[in-house]
KOLPASE-482552 format. One record per atom (N, C-alpha, C): residue in one letter; x, y, z. Coordinates in steps of 0.02 Angstrom, whole numbers, plus 50000, padded with zeros to 5 digits. Last residue first. Layout:
KOLPASE-482552
AXYZ;...
//
This chain:
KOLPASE-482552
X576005532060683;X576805528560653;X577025529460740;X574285524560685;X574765529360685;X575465525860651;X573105520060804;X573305520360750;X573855524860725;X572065508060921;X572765514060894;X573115513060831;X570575506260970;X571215505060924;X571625512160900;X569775497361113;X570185501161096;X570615501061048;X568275492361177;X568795492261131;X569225497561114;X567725489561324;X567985493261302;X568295491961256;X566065479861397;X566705478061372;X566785485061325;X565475478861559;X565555483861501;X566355481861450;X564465472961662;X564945470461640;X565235472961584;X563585479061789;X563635476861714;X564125477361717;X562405482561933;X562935482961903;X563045479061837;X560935492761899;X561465486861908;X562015486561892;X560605505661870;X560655506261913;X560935499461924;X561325512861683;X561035505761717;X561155508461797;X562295520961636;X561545521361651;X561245516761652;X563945523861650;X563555517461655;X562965521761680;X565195527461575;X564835532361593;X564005527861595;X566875529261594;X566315525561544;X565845528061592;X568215544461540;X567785539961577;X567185534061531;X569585549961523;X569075545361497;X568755542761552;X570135565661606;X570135559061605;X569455556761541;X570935581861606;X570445578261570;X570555571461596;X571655592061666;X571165589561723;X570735586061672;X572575593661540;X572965592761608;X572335590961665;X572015587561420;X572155590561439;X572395589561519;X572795571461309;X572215574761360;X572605580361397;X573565562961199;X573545572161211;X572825573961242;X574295550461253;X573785553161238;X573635559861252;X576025545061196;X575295545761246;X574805549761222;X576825545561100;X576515537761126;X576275540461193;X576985558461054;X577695554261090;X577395548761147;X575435557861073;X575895563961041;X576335559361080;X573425554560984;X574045553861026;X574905556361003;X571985560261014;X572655561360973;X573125558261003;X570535553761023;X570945555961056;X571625555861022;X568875548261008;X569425549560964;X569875555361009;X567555538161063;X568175546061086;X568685543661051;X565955530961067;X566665531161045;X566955541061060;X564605534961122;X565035528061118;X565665527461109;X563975547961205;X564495545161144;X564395537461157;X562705557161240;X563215556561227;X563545553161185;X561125551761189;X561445559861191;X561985560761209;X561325537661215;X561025543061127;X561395550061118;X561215536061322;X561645535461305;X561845538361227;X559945542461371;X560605545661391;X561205542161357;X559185533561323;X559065538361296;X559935544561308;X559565520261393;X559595522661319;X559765528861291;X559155523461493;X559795522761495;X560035522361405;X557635526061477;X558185529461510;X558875530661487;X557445513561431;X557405516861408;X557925522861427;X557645506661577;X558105501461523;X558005509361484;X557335509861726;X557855512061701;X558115510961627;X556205498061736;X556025505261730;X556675512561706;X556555484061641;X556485488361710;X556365496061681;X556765477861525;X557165476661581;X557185482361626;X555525486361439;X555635476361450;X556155474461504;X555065497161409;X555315496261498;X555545487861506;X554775505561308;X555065501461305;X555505500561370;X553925517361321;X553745512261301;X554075504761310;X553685530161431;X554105525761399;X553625519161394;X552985539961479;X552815540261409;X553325533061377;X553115542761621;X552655537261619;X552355535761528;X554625545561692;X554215546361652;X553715541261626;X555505538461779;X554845537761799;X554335541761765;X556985540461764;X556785537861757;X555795533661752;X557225557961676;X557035554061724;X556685547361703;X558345566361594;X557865558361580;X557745556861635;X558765576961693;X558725576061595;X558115574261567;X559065572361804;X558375576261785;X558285576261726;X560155560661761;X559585562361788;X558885566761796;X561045572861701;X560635567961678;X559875564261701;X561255580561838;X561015581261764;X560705578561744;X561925571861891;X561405573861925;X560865575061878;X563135568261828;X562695561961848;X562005563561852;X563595579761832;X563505579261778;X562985571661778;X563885582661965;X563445586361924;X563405584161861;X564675570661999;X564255570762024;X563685575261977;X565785576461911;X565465572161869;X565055570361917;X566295587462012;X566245590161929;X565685582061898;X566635581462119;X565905584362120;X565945585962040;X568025575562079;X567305572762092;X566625574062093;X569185583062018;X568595586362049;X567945582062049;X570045580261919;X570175579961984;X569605582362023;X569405577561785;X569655569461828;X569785571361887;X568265580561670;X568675585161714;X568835575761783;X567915569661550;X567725574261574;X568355575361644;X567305563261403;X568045564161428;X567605571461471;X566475548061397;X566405556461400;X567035557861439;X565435535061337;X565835538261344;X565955546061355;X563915524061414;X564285528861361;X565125529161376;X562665510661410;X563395513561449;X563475518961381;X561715506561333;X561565507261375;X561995511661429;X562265499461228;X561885502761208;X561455506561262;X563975492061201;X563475494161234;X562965499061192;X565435494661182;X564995489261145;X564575489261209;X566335508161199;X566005504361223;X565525501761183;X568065514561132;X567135510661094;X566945508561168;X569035524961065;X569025519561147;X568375521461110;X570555526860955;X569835527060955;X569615522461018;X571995538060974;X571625532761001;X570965531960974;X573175544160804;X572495543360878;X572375537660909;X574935546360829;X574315546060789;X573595549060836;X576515542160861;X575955547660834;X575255545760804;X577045530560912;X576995538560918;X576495543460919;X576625513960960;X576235520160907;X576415526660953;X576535502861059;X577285507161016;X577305513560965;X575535498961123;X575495498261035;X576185502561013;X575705499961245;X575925493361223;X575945495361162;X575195512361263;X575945513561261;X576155507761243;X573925512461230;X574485515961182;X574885515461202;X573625501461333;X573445501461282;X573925507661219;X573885510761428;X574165508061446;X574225504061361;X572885520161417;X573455523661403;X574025519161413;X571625513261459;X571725517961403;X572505517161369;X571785512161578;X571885506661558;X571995508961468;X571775525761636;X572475519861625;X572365515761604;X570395530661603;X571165532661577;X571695530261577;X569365524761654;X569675518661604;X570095524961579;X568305530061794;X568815532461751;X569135526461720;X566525528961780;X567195526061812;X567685529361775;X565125538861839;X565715537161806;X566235533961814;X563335528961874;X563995533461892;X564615533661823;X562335514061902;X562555521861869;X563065524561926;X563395501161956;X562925505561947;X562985510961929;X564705495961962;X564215495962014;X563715499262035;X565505487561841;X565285494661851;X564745491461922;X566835483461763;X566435480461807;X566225485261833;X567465482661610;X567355486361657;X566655485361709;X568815474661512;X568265474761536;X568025479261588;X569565476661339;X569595475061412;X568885477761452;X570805475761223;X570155477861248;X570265477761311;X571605482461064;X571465477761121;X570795481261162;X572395484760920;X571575485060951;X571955479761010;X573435493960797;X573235488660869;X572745489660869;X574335498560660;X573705497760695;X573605493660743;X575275508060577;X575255502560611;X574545503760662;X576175515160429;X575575515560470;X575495508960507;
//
């Protein structure tokens, strides 16, 4: 059994999704690991994770949109607005998705489906500085 971790950073320009599938996959292919899984973390409490559809742009526009109505920002029940009117919000959406994606990996890549990507998934309207951990595990 052999284990890596590396990381790396994601410079976001406000809510939206970025795709981190290559940097992902670049990460299993340095770790020499066949078989096993990926685990990808954002150290955040504010950003998420979500493996979602990669060739169809409008697919994660609707899913941006979503959210949005979800949690609007301008509900007037939030308490905790200490960095702006978005800070709760971005919380709350981040609650209801992920932080971490467990992903299989098969002959040292990653078993995503054929229109799947990783994305990070920033609810902040500023931009931020999102650090990604990533560890592979396996033979």
């Amino acid at each position: 059994m052999i284990a890596e971790t590396g990381a790396f950073e994601v410079v976001t320009q406000g809510k939206g999704t970025y795709e981190i599938s290559d940097e992902v996959a670049e990460i299993v292919r340095c770790s020499g690991i066949s078989e096993g899984n990926v685990t990808i973390f954002v150290r955040h409490t504010s950003a998420s994770l979500v493996i979602m559809e990669n060739a169809d742009p409008s697919a994660r526009r609707d899913l941006e949109e979503f959210f949005e109505r979800l949690v609007p920002e301008d509900s007037d029940y939030f308490v905790h607005t200490m960095e702006g009117p978005d800070d709760m919000p971005s919380h709350i959406r981040m609650a209801l998705t992920r932080t971490s994606e467990v992903i299989p990996v098969t002959r040292g890549r990653m078993a995503l489906g054929t229109w799947q990507g990783v994305f990070l998934f920033e609810h902040r309207r500023a931009s931020h500085k999102r650090e990604i951990v990533v560890s592979v595990v396996g033979a």
